[in-house]
PDB file with one MODEL, atoms N, CA, C and O in Angstrom:
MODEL        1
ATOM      1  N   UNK A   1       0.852  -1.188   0.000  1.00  0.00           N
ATOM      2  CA  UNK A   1       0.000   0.000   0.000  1.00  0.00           C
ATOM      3  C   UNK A   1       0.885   1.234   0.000  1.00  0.00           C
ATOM      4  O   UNK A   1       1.978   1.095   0.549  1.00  0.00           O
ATOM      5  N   UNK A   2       0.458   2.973  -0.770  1.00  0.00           N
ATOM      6  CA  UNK A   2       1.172   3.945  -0.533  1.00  0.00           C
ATOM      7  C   UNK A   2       0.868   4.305   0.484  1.00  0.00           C
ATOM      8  O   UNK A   2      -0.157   4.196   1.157  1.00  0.00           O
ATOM      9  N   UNK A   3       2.354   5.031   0.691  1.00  0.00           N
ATOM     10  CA  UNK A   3       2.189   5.737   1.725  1.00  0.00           C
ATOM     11  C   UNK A   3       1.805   7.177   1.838  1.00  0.00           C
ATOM     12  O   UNK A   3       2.318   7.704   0.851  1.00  0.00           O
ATOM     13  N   UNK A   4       1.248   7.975   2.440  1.00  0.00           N
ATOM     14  CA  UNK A   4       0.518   9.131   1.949  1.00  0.00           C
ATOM     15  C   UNK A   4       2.107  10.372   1.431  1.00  0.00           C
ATOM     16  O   UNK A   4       1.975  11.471   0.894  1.00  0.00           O
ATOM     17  N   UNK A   5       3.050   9.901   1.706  1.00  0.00           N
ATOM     18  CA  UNK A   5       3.908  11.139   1.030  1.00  0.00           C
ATOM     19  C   UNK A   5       4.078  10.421  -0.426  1.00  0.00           C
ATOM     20  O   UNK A   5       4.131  11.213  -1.367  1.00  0.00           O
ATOM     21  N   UNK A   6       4.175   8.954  -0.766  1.00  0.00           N
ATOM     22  CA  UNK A   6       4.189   8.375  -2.375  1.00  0.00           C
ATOM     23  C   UNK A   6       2.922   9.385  -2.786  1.00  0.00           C
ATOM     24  O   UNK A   6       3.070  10.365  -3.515  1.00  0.00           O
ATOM     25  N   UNK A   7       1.671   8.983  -2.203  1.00  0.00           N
ATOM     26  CA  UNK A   7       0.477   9.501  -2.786  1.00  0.00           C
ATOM     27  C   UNK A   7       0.106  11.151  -2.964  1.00  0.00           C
ATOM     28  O   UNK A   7      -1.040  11.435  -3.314  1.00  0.00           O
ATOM     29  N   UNK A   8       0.853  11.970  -2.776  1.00  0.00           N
ATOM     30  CA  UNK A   8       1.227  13.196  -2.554  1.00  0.00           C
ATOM     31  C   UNK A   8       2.111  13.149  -3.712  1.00  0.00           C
ATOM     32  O   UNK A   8       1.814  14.159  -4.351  1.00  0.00           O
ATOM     33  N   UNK A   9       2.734  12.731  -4.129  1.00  0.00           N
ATOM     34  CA  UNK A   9       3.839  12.587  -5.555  1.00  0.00           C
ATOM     35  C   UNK A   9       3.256  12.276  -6.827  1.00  0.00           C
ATOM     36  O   UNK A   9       3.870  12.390  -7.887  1.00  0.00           O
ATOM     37  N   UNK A  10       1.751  11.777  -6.694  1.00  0.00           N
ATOM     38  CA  UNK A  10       1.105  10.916  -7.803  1.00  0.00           C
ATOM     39  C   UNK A  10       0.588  12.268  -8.986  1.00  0.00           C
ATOM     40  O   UNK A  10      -0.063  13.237  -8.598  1.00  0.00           O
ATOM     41  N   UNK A  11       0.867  12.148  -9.903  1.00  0.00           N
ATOM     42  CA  UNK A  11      -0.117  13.167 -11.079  1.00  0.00           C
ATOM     43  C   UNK A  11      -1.113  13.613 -10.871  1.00  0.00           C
ATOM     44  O   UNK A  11      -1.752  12.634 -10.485  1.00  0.00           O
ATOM     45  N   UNK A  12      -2.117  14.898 -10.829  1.00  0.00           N
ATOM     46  CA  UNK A  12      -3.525  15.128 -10.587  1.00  0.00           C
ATOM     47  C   UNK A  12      -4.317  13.954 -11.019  1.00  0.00           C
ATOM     48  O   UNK A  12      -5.086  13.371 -10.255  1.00  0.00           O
ATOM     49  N   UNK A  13      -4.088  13.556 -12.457  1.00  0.00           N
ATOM     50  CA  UNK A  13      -4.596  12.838 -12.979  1.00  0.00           C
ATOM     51  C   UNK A  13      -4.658  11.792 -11.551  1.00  0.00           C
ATOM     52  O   UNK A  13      -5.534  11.921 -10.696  1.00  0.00           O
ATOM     53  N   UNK A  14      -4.100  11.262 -11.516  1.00  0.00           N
ATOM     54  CA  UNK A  14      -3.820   9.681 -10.786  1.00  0.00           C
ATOM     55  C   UNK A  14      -4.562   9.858  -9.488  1.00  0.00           C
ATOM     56  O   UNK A  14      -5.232   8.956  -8.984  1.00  0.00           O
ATOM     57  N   UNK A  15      -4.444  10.821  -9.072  1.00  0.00           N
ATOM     58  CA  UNK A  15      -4.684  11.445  -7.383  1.00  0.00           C
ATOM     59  C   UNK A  15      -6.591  11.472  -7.662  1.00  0.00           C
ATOM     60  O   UNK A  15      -7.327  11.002  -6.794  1.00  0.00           O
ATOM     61  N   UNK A  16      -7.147  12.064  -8.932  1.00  0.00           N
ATOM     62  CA  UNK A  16      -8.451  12.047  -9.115  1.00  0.00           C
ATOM     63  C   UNK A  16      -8.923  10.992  -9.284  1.00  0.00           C
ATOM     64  O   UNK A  16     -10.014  10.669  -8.815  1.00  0.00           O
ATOM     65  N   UNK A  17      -8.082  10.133 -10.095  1.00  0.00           N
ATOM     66  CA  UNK A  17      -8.935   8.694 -10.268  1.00  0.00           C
ATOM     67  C   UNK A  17      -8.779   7.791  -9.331  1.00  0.00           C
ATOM     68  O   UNK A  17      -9.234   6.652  -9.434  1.00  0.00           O
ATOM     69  N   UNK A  18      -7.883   8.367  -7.969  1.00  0.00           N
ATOM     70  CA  UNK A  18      -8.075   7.350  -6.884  1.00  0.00           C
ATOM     71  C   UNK A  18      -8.950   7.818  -5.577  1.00  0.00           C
ATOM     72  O   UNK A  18      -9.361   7.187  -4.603  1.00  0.00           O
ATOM     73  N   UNK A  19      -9.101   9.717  -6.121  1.00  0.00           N
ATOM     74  CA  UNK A  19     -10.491   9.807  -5.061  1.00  0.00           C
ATOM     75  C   UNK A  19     -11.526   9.143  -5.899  1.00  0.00           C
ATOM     76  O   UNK A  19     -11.999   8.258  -5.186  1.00  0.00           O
ATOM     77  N   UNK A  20     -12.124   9.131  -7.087  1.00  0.00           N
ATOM     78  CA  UNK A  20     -13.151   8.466  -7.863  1.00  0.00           C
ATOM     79  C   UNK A  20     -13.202   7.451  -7.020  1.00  0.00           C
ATOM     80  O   UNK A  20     -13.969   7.417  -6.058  1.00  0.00           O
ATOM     81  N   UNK A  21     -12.235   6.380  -7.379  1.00  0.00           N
ATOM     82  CA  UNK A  21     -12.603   5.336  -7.334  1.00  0.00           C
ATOM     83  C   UNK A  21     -13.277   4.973  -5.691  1.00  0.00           C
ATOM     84  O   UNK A  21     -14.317   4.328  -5.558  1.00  0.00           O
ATOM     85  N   UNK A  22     -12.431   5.545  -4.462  1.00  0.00           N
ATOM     86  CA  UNK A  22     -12.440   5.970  -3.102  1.00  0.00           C
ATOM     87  C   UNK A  22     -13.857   5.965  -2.965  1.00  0.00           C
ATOM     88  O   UNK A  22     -14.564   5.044  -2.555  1.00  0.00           O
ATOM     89  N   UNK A  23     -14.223   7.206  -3.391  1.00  0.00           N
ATOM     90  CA  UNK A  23     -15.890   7.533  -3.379  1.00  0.00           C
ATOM     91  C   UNK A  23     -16.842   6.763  -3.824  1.00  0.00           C
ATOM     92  O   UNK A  23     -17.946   6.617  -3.299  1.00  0.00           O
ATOM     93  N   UNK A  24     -16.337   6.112  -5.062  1.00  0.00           N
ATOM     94  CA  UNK A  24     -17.496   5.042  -5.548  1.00  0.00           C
ATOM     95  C   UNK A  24     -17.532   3.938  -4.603  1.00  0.00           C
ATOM     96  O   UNK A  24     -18.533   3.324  -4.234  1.00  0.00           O
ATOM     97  N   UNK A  25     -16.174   3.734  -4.211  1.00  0.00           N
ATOM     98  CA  UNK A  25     -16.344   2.186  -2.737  1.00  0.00           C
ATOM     99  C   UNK A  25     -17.212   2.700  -1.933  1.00  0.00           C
ATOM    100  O   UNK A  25     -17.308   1.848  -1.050  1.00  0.00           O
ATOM    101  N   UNK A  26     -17.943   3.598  -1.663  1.00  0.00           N
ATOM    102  CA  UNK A  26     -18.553   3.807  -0.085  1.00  0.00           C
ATOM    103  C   UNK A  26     -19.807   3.614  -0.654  1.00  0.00           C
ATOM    104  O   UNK A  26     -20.315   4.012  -1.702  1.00  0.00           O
ATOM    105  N   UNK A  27     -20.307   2.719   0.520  1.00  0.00           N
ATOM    106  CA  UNK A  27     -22.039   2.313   0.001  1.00  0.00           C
ATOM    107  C   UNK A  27     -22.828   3.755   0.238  1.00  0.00           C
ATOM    108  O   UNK A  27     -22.604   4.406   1.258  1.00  0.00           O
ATOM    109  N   UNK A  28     -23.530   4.096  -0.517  1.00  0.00           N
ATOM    110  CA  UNK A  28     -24.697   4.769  -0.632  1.00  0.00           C
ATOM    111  C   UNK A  28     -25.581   5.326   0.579  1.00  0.00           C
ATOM    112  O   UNK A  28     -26.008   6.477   0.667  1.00  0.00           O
ATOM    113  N   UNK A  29     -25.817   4.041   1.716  1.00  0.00           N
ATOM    114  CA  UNK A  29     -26.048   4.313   2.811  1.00  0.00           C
ATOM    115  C   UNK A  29     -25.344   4.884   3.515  1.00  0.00           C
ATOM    116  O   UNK A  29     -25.833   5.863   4.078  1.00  0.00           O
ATOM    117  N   UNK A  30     -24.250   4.622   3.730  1.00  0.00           N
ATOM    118  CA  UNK A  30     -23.123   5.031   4.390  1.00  0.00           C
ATOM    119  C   UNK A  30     -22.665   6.781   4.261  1.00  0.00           C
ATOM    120  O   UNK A  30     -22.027   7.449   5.074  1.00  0.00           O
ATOM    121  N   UNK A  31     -23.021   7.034   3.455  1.00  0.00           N
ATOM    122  CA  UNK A  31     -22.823   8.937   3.294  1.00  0.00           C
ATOM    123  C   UNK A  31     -23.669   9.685   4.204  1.00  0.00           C
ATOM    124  O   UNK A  31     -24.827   9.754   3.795  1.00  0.00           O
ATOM    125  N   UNK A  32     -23.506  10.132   5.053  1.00  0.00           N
ATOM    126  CA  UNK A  32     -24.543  11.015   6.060  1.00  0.00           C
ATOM    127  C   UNK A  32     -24.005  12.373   5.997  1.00  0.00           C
ATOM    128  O   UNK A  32     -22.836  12.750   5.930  1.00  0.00           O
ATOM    129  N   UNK A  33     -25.153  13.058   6.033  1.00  0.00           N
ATOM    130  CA  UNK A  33     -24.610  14.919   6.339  1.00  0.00           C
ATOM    131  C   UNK A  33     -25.558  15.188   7.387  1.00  0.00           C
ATOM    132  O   UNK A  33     -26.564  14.517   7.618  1.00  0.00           O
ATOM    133  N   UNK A  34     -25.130  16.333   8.078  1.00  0.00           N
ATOM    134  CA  UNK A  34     -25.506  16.968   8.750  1.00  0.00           C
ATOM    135  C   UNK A  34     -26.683  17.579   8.637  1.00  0.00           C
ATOM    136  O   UNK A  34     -26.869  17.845   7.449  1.00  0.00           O
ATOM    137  N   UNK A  35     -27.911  18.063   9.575  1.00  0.00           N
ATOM    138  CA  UNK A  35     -29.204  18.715   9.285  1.00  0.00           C
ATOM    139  C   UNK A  35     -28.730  19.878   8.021  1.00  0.00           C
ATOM    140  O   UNK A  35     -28.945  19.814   6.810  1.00  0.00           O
ATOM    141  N   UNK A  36     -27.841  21.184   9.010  1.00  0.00           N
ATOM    142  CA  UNK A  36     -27.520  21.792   8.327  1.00  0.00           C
ATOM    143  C   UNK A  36     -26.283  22.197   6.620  1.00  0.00           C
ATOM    144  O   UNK A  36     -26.127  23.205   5.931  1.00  0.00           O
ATOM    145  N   UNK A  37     -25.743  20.925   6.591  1.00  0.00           N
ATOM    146  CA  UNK A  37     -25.446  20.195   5.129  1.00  0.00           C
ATOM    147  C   UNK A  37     -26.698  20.081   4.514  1.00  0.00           C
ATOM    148  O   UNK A  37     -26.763  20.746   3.480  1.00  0.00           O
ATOM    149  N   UNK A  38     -27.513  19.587   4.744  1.00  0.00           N
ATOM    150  CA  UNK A  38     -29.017  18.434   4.016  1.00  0.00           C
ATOM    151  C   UNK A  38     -29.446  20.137   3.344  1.00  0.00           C
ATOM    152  O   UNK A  38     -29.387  20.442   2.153  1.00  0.00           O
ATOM    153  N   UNK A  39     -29.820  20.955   4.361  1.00  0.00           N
ATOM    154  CA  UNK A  39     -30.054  22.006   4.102  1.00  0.00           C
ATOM    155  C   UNK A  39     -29.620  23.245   3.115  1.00  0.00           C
ATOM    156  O   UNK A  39     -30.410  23.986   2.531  1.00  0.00           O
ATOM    157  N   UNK A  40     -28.489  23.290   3.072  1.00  0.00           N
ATOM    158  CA  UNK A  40     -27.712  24.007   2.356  1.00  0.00           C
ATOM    159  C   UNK A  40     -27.193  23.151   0.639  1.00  0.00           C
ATOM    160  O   UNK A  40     -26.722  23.683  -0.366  1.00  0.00           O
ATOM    161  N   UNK A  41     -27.461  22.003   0.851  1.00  0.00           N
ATOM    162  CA  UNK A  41     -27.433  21.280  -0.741  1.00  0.00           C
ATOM    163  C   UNK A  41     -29.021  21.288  -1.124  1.00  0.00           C
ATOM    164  O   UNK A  41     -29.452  21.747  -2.182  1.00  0.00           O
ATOM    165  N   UNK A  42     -29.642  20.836  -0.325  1.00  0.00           N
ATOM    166  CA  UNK A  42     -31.129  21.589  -0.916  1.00  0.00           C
ATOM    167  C   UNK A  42     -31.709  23.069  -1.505  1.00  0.00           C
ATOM    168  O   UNK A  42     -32.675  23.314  -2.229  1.00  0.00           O
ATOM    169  N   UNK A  43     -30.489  24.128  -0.750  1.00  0.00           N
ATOM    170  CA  UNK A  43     -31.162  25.235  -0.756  1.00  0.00           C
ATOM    171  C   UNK A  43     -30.150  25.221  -2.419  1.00  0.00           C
ATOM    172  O   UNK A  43     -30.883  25.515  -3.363  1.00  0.00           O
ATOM    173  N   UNK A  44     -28.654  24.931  -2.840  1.00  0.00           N
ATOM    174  CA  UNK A  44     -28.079  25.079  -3.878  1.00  0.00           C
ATOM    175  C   UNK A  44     -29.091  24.429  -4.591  1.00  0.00           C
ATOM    176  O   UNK A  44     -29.615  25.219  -5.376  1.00  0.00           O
ATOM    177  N   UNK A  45     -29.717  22.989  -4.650  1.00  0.00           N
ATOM    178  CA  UNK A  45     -30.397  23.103  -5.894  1.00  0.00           C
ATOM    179  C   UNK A  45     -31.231  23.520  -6.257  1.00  0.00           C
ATOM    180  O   UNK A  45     -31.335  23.337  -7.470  1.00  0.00           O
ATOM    181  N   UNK A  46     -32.198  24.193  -5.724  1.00  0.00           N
ATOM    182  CA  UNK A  46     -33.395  25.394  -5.658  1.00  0.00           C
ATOM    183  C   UNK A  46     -32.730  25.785  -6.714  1.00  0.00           C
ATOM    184  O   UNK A  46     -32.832  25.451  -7.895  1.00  0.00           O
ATOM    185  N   UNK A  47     -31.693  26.894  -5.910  1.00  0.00           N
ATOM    186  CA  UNK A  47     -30.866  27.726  -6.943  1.00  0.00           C
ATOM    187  C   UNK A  47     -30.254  27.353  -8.484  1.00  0.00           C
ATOM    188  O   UNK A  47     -30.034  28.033  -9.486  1.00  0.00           O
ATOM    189  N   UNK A  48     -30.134  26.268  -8.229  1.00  0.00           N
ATOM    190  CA  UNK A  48     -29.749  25.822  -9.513  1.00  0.00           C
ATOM    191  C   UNK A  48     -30.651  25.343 -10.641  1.00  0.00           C
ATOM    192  O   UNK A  48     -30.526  25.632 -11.831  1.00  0.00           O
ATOM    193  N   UNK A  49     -31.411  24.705 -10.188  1.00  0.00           N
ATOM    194  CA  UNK A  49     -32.950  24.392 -10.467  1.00  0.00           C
ATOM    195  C   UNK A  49     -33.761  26.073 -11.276  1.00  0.00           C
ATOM    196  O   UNK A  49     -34.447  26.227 -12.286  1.00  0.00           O
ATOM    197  N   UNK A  50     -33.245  27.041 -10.239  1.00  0.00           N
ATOM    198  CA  UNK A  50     -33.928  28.413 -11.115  1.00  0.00           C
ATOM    199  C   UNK A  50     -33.559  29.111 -11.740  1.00  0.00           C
ATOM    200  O   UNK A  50     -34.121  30.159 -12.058  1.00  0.00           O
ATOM    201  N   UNK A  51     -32.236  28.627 -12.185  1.00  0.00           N
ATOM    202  CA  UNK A  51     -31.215  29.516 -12.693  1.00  0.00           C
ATOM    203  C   UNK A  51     -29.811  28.236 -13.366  1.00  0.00           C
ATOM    204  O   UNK A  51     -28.670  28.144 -12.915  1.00  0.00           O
ATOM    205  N   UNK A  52     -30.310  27.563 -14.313  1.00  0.00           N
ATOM    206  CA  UNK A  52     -29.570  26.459 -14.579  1.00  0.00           C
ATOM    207  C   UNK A  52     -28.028  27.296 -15.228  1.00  0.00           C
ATOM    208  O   UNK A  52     -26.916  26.814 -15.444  1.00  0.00           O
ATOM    209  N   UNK A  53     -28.357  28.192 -15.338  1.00  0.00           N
ATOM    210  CA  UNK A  53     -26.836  28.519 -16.343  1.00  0.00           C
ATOM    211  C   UNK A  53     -25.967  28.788 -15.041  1.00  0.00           C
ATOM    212  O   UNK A  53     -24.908  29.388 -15.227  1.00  0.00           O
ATOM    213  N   UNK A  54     -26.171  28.550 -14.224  1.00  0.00           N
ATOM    214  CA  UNK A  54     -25.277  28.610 -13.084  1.00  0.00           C
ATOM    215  C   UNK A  54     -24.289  27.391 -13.180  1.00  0.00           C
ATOM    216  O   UNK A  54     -23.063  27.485 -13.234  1.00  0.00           O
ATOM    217  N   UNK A  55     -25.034  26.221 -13.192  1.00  0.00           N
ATOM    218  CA  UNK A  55     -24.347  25.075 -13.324  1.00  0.00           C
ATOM    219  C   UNK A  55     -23.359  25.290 -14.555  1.00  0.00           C
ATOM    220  O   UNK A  55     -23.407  26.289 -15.272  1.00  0.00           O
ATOM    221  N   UNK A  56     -22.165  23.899 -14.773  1.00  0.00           N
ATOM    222  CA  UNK A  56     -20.840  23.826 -15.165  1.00  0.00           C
ATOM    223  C   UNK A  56     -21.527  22.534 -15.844  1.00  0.00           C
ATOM    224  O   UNK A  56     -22.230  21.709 -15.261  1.00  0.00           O
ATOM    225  N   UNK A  57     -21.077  22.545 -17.540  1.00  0.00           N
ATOM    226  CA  UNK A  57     -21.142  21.015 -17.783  1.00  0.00           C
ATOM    227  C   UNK A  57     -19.738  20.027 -17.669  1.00  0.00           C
ATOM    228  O   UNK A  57     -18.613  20.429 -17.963  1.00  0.00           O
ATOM    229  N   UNK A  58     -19.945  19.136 -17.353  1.00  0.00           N
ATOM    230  CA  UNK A  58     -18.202  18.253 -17.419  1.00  0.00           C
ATOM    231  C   UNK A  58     -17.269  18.512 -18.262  1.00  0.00           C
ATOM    232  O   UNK A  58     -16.103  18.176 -18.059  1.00  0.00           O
ATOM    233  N   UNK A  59     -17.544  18.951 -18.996  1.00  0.00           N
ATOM    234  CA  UNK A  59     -16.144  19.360 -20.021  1.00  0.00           C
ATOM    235  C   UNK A  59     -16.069  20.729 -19.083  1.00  0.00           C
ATOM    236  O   UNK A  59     -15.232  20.438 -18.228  1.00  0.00           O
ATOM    237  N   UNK A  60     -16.438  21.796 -18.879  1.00  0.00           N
ATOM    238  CA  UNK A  60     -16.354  22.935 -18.155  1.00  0.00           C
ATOM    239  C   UNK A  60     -15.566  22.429 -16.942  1.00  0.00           C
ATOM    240  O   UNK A  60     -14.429  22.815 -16.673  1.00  0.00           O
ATOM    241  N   UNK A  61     -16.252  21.550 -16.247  1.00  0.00           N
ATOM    242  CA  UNK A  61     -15.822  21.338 -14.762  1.00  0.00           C
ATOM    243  C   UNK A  61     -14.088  20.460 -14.885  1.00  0.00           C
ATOM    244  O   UNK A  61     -13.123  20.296 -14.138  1.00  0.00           O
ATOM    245  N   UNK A  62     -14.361  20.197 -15.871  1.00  0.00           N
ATOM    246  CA  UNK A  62     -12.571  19.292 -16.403  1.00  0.00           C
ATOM    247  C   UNK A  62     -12.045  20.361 -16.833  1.00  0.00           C
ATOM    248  O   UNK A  62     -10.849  20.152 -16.633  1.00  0.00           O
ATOM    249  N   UNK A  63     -12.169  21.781 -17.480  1.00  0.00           N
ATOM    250  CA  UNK A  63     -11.383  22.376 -17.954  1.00  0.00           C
ATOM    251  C   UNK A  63     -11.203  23.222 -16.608  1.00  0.00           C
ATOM    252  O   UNK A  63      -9.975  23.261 -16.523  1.00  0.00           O
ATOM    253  N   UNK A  64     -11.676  23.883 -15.568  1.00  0.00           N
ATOM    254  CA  UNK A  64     -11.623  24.526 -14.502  1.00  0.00           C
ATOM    255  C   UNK A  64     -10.334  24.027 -13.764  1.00  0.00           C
ATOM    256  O   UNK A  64      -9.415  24.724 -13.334  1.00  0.00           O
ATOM    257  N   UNK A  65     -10.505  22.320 -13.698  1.00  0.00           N
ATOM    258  CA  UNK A  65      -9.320  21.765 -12.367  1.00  0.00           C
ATOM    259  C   UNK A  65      -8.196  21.229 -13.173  1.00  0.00           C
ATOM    260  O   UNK A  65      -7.174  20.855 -12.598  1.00  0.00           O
ATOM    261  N   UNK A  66      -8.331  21.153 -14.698  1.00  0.00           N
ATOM    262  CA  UNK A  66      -7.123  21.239 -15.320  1.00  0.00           C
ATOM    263  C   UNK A  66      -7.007  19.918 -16.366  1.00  0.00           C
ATOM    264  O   UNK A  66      -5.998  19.762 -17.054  1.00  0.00           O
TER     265      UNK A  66
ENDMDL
END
């Protein structure tokens, strides 16, 4: 296994596709937020929901982090 200073050395690239993958291992159930989290991602998609050009499409959101 790395050790977190190897994993600190790894390419963006490499470093993203091992939070991906990270995130996809966690069951579904298992993600909990807070009242006030629950709240504040509800209140963003309102917002986003009324005002879609706010949102980023994936090519946008890939060209932003590089």
């Amino acid at each position: 296994m790395s050790t977190g200073a190897e994993l600190t050395k790894l390419p963006v690239a490499d470093k993203l596709a091992l939070i991906d993958a990270l995130w996809a291992s966690i069951p579904e159930a298992e993600i909990t937020a807070s009242d006030a989290q629950w709240q504040e991602a509800q209140s963003r998609l309102r917002e986003l929901m009324a005002n879609p050009s706010l949102g980023l499409t994936y090519e946008q959101l890939k060209a932003r982090l590089g």
